[in-house]
SEZAMAR-245761 format. One record per atom (N, C-alpha, C, O): residue in three letters; x, y, z; atom name. Coordinates in Angstrom, 1 decimal, padded with zeros to 4 digits. Example, Ala and Ser with C-alpha at 12.3 -4.5 7.8 and 13.67 -1.06 7.14 Angstrom:
SITE / ALA / 013.2 / -005.7 / 007.8 / N .
SITE / ALA / 012.3 / -004.5 / 007.8 / CA .
SITE / ALA / 013.2 / -003.3 / 007.8 / C .
SITE / ALA / 014.2 / -003.3 / 008.5 / O .
SITE / SER / 012.8 / -002.2 / 007.1 / N .
SITE / SER / 013.7 / -001.1 / 007.1 / CA .
SITE / SER / 012.9 / 000.0 / 007.9 / C .
SITE / SER / 013.4 / 001.1 / 008.0 / O .
This chain:
SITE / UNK / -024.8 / 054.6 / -034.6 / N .
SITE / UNK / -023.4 / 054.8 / -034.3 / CA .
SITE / UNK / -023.3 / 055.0 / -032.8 / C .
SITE / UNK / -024.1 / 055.7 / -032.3 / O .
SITE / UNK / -022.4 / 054.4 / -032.1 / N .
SITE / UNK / -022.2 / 054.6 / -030.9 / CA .
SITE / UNK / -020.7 / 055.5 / -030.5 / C .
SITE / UNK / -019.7 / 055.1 / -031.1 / O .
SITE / UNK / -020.7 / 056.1 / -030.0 / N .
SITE / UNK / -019.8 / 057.3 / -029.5 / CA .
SITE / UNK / -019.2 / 057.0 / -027.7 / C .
SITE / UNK / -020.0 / 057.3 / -026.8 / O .
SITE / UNK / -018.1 / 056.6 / -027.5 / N .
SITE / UNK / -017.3 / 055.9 / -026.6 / CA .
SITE / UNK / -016.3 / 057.0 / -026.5 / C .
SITE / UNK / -015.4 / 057.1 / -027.4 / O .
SITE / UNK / -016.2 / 058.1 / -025.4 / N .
SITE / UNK / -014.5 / 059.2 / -025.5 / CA .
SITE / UNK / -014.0 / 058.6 / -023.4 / C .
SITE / UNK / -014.6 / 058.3 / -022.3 / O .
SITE / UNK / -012.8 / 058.7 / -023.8 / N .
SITE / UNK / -012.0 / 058.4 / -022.8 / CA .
SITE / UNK / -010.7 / 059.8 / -022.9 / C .
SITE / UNK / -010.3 / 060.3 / -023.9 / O .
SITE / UNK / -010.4 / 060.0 / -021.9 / N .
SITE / UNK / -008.7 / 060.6 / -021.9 / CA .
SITE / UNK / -008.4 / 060.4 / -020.9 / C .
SITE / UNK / -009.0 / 059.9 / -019.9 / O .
SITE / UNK / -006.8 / 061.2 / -021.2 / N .
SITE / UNK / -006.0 / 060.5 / -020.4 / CA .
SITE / UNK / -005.0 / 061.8 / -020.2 / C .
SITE / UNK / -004.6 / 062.3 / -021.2 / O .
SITE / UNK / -004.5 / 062.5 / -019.0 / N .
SITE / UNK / -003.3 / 063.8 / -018.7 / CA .
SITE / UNK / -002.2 / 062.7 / -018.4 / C .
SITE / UNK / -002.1 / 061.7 / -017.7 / O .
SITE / UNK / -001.1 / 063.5 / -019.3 / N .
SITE / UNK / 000.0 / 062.7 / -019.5 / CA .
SITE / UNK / 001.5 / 063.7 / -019.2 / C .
SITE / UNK / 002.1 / 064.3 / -020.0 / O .
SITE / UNK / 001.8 / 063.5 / -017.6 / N .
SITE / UNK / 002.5 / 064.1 / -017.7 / CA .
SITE / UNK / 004.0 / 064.7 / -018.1 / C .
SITE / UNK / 004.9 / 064.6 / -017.3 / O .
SITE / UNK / 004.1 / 065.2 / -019.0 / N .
SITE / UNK / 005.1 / 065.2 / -019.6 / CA .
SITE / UNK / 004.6 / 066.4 / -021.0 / C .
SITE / UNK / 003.4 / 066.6 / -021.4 / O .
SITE / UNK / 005.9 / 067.1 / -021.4 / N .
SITE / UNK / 005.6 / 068.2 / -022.5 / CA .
SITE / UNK / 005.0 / 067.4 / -023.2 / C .
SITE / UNK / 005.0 / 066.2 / -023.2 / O .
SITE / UNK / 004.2 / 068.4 / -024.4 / N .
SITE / UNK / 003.6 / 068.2 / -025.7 / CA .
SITE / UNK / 004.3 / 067.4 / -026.8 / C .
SITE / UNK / 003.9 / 066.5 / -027.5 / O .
SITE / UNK / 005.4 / 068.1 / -026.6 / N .
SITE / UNK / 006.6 / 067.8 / -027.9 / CA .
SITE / UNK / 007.2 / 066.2 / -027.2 / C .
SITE / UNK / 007.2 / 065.1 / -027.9 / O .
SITE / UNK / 007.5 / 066.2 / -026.0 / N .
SITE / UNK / 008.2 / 064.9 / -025.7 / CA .
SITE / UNK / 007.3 / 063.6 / -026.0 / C .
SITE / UNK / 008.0 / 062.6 / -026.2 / O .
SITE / UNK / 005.7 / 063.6 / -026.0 / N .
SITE / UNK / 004.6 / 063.0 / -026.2 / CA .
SITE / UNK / 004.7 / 063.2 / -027.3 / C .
SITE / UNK / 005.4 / 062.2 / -027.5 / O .
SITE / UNK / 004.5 / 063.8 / -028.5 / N .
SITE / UNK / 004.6 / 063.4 / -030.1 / CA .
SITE / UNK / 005.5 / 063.1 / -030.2 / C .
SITE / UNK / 005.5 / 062.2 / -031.0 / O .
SITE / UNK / 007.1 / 063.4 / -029.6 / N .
SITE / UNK / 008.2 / 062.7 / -030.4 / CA .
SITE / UNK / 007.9 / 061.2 / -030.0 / C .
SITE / UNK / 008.4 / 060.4 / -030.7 / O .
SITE / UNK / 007.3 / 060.9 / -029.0 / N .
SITE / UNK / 007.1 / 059.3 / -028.8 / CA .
SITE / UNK / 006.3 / 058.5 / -029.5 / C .
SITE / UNK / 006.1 / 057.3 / -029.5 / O .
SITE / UNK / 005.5 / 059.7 / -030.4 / N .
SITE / UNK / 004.4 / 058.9 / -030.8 / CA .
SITE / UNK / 005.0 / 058.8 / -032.7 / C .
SITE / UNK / 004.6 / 058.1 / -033.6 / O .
SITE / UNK / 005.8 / 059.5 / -032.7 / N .
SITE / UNK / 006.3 / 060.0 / -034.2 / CA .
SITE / UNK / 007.4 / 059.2 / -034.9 / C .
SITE / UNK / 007.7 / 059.0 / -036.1 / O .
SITE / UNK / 007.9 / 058.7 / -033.2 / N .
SITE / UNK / 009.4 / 057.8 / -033.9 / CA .
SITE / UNK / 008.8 / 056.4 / -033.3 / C .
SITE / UNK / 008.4 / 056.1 / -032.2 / O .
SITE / UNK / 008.8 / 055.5 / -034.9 / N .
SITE / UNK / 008.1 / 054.3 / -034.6 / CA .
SITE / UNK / 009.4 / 053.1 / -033.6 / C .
SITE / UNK / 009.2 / 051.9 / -033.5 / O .
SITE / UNK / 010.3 / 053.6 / -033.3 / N .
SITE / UNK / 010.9 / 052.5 / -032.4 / CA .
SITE / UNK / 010.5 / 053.2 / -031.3 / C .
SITE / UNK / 010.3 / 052.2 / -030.5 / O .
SITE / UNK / 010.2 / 054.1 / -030.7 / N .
SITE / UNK / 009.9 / 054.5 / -029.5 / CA .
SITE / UNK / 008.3 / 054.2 / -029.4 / C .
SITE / UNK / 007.9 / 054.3 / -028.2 / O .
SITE / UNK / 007.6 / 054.0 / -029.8 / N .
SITE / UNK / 006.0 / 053.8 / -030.5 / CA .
SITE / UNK / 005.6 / 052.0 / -030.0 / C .
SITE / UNK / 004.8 / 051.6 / -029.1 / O .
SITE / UNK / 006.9 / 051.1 / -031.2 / N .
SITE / UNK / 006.7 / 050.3 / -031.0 / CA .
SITE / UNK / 006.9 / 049.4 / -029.5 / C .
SITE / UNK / 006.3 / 048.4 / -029.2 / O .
SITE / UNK / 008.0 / 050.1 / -028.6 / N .
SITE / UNK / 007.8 / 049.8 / -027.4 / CA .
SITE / UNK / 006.8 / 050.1 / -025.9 / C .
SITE / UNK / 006.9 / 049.5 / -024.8 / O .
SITE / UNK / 006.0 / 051.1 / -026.5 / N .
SITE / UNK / 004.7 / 051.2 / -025.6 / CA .
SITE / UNK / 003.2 / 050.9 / -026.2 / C .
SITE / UNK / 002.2 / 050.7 / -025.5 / O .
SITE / UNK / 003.4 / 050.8 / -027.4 / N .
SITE / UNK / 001.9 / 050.7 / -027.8 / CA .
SITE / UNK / 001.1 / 049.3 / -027.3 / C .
SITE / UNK / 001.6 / 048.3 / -026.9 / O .
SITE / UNK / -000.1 / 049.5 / -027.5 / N .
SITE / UNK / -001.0 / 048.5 / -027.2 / CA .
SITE / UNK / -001.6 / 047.9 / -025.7 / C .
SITE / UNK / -001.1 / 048.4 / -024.6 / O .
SITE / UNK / -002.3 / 047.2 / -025.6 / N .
SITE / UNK / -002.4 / 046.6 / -023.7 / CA .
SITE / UNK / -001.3 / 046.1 / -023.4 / C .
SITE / UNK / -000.3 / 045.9 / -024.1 / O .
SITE / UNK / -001.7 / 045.7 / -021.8 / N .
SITE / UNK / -000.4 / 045.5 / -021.2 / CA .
SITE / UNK / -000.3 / 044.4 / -021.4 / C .
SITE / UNK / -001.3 / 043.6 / -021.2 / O .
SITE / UNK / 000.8 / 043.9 / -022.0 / N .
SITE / UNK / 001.6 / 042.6 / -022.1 / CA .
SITE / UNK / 001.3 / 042.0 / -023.9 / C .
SITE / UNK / 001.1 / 040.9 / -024.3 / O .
SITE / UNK / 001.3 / 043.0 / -024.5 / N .
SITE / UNK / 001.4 / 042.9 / -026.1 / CA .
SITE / UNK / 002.6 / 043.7 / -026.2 / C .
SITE / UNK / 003.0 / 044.6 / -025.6 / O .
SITE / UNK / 003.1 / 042.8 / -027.7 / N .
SITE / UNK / 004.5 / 043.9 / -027.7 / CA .
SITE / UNK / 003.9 / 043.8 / -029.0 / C .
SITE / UNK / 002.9 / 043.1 / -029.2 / O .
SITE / UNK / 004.5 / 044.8 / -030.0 / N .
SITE / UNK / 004.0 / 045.3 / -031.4 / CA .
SITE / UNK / 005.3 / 045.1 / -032.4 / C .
SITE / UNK / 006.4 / 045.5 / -032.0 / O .
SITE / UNK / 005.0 / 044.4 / -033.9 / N .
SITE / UNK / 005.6 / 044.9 / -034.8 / CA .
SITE / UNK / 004.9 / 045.6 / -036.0 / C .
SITE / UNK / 003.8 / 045.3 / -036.4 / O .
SITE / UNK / 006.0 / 046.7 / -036.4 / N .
SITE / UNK / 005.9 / 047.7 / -037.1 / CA .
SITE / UNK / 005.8 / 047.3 / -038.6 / C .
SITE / UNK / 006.8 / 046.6 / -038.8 / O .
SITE / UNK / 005.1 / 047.4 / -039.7 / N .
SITE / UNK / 005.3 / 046.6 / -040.9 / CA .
SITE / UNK / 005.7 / 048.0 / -042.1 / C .
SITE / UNK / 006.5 / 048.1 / -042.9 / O .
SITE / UNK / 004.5 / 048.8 / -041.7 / N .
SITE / UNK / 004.5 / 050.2 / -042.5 / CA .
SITE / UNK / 004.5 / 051.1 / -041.2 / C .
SITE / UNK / 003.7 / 050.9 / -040.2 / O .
SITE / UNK / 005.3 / 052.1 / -041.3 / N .
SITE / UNK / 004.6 / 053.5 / -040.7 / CA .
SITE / UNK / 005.0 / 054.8 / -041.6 / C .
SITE / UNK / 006.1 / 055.1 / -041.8 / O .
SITE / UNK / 004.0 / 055.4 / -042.1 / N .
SITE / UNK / 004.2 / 056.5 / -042.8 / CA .
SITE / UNK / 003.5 / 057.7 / -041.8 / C .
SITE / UNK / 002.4 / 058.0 / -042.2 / O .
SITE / UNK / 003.9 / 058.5 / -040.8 / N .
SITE / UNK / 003.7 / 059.4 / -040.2 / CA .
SITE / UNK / 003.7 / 061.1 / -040.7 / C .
SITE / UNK / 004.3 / 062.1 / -040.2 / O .
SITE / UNK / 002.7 / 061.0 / -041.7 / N .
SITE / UNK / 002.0 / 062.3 / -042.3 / CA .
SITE / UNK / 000.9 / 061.9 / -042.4 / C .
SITE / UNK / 000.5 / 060.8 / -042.1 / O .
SITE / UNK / 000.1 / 063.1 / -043.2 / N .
SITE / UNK / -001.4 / 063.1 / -043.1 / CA .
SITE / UNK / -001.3 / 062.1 / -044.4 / C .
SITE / UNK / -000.4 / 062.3 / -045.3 / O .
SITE / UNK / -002.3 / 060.9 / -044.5 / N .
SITE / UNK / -002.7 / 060.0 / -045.3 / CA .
SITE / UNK / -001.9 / 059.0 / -045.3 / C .
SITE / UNK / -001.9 / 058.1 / -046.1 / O .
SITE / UNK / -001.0 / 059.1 / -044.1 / N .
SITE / UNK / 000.3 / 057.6 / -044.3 / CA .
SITE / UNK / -000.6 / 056.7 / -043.8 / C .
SITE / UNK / -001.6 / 056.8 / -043.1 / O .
SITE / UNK / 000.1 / 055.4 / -044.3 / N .
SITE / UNK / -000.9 / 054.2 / -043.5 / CA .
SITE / UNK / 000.4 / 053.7 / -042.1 / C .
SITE / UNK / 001.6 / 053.9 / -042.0 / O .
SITE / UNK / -000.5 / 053.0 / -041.4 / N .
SITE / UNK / 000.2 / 052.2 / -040.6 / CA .
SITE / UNK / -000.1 / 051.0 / -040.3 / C .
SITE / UNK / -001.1 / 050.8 / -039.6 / O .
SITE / UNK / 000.7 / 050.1 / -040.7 / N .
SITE / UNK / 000.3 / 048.5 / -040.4 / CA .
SITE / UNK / 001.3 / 047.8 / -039.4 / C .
SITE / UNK / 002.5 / 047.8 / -039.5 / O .
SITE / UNK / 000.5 / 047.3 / -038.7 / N .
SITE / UNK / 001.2 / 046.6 / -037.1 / CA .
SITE / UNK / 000.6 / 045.5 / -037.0 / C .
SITE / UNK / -000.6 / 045.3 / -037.4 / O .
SITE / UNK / 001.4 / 044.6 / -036.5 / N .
SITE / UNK / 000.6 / 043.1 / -036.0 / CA .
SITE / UNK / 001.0 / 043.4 / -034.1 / C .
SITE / UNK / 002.1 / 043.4 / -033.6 / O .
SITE / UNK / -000.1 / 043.5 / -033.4 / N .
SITE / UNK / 000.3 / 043.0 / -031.6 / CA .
SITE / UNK / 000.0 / 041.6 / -031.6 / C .
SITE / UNK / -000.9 / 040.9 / -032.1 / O .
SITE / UNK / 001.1 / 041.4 / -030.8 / N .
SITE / UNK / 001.5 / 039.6 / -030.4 / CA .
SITE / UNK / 000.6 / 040.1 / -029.4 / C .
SITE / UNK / 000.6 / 041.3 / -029.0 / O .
SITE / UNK / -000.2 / 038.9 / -028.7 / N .
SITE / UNK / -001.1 / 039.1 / -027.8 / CA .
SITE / UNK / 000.1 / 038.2 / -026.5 / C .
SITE / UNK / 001.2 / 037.8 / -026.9 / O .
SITE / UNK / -000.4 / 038.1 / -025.2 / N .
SITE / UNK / 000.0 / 037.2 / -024.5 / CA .
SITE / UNK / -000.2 / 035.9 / -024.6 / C .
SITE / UNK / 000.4 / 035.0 / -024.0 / O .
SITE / UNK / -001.2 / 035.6 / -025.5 / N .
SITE / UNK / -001.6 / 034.5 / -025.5 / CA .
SITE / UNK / -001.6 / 033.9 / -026.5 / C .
SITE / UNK / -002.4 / 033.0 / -027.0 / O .
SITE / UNK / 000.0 / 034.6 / -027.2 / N .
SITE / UNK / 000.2 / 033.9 / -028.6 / CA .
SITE / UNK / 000.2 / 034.4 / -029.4 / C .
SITE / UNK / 001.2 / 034.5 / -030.2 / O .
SITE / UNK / -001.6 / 034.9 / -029.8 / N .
SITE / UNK / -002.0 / 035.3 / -031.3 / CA .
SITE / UNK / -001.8 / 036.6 / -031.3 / C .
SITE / UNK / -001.7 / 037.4 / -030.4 / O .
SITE / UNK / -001.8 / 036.6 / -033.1 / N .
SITE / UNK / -001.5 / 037.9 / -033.3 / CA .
SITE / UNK / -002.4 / 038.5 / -034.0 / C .
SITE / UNK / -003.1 / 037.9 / -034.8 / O .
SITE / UNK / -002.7 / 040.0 / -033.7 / N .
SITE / UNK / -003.4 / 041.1 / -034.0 / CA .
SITE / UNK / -002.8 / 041.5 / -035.3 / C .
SITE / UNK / -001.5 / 041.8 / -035.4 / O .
SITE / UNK / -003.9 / 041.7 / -036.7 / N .
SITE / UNK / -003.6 / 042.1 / -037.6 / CA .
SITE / UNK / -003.8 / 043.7 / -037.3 / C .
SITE / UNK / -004.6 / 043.8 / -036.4 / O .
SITE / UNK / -003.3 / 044.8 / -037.7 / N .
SITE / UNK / -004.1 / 046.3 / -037.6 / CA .
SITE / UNK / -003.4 / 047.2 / -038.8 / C .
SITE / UNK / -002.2 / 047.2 / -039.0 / O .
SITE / UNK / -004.7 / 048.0 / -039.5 / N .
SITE / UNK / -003.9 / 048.4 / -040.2 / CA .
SITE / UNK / -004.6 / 050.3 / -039.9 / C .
SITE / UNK / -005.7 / 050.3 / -039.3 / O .
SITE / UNK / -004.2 / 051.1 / -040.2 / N .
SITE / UNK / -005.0 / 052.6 / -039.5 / CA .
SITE / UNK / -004.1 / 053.9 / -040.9 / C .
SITE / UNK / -003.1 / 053.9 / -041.7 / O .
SITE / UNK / -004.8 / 054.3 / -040.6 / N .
SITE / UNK / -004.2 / 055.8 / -041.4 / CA .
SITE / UNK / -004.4 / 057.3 / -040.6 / C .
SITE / UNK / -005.4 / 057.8 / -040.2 / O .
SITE / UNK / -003.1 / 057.6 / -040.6 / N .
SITE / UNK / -003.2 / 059.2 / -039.6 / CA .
SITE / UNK / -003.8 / 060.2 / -040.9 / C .
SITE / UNK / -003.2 / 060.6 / -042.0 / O .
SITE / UNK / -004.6 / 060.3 / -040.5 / N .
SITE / UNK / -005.4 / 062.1 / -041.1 / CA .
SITE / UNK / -005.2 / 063.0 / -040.8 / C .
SITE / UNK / -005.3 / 064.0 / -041.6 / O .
SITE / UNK / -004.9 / 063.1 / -039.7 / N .
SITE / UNK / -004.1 / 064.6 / -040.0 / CA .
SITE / UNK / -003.1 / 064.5 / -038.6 / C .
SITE / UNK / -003.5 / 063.9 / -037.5 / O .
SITE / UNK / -001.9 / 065.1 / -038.8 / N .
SITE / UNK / -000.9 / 065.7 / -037.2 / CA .
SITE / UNK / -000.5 / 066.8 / -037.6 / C .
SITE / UNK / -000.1 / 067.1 / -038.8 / O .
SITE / UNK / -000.6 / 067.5 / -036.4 / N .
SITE / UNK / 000.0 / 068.8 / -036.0 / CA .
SITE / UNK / 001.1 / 069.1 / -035.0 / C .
SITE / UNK / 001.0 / 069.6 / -033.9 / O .
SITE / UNK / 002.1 / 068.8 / -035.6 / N .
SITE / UNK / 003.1 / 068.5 / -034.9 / CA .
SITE / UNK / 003.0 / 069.4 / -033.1 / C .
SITE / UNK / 002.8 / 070.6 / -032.9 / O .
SITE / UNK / 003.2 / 068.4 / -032.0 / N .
SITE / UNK / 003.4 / 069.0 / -031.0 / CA .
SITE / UNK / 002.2 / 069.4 / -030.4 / C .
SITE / UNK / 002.2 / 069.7 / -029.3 / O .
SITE / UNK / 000.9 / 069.3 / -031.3 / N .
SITE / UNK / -000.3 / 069.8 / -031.0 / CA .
SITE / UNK / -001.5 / 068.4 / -031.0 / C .
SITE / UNK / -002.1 / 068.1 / -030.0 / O .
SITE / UNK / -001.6 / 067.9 / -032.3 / N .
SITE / UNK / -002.4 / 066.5 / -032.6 / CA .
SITE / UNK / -002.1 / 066.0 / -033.4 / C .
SITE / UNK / -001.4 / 066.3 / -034.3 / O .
SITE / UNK / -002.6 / 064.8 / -033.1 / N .
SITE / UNK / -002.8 / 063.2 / -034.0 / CA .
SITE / UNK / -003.9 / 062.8 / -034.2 / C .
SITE / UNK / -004.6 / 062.6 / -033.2 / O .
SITE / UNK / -004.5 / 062.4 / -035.3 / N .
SITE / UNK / -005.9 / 061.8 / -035.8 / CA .
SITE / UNK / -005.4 / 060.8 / -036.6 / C .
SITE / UNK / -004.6 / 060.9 / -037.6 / O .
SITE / UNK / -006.1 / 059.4 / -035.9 / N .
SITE / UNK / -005.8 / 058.4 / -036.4 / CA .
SITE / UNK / -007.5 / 057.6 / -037.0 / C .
SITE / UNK / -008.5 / 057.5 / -036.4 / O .
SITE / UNK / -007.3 / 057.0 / -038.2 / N .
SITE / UNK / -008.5 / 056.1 / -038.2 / CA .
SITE / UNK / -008.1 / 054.4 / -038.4 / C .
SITE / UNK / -007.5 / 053.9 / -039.3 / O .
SITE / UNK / -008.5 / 053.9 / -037.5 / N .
SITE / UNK / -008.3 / 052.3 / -037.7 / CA .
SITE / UNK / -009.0 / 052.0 / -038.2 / C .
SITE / UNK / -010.2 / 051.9 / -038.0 / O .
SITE / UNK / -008.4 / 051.5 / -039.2 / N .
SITE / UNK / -009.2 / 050.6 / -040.4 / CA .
SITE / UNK / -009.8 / 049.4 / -040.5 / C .
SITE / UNK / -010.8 / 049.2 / -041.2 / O .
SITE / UNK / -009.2 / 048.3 / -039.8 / N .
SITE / UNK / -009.4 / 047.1 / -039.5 / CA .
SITE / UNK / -010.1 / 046.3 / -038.6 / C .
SITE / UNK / -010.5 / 046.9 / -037.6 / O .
SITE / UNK / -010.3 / 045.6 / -038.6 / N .
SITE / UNK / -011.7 / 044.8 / -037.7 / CA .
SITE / UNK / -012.6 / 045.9 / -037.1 / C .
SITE / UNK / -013.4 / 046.4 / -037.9 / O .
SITE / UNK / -012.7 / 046.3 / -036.0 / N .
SITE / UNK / -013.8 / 047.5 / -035.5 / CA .
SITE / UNK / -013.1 / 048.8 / -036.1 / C .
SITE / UNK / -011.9 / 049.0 / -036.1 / O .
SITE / UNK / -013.8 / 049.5 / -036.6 / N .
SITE / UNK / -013.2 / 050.6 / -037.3 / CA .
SITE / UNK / -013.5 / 051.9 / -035.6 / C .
SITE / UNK / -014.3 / 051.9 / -034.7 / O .
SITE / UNK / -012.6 / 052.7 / -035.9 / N .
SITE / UNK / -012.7 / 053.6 / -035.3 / CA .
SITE / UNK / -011.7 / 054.7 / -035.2 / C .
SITE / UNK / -010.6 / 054.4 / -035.6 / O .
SITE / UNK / -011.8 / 055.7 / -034.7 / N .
SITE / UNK / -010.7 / 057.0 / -034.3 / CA .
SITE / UNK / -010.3 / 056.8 / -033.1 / C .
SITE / UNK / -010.8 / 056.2 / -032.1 / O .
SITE / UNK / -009.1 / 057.6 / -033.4 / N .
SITE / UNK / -007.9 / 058.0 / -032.1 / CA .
SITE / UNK / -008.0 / 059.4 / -032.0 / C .
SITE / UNK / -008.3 / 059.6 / -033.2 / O .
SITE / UNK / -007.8 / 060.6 / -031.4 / N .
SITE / UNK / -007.5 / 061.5 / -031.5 / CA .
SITE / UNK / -006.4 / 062.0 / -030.3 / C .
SITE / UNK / -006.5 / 061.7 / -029.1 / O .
SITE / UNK / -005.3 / 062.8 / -030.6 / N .
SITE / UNK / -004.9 / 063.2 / -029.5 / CA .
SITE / UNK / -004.9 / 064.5 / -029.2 / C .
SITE / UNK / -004.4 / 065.0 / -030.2 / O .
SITE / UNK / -005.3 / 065.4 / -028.5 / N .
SITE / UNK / -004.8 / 066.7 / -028.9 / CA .
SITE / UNK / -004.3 / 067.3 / -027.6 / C .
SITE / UNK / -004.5 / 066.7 / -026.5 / O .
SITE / UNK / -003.6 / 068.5 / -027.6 / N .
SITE / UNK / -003.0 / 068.9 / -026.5 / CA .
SITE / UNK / -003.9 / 070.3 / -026.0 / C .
SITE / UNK / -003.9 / 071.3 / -026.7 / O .
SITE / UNK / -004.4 / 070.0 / -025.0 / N .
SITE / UNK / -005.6 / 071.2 / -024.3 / CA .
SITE / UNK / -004.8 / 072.7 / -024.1 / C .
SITE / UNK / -003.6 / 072.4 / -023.8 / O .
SITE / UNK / -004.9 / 073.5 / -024.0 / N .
SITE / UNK / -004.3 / 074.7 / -024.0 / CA .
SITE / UNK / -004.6 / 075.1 / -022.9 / C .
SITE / UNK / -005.8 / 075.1 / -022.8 / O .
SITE / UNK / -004.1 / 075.6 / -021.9 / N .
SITE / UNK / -004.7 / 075.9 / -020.4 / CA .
SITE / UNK / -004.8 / 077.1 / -019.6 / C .
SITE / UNK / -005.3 / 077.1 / -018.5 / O .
């Protein structure tokens, strides 16, 4: 298994960062690389909801993706697992300082 972590300080409150991540029209207009736009097919935003998205690439094709959040704490974390082609986690959590 290979283990890859990145982050990222995001300025802005906790709460204003999950409500972005919580409400799938505000979701669907930032997610993904730059110059993919995303549609929404399922989003069930509790622990065990699935979420299925296709990103239109720039170059046309489209990205199947389908993931399930495992657990959120509201205001605090999100644990996501992507299910589809490379499998892997997301995690977000908010550092306490």
């Amino acid at each position: 298994m290979t283990t890859f972590r990145t982050s990222r300080e995001i300025p802005a409150p906790a709460g204003d960062v999950f409500t972005a991540f919580a409400d799938p029209n505000r979701l669907a207009r930032w997610w993904g690389p730059a110059g993919f736009t995303s549609t929404f097919h399922r989003f069930e935003f509790v622990p065990g909801g699935r979420w299925v998205f296709t990103l239109h690439g720039p170059d046309g094709k489209n990205y199947p993706n389908e993931s399930v959040f495992t657990a959120i704490d509201a205001d605090r974390r999100i644990v996501i697992w992507h299910e589809s082609g490379h499998q892997f986690g997301v995690y977000s959590t908010q550092e306490v300082r």
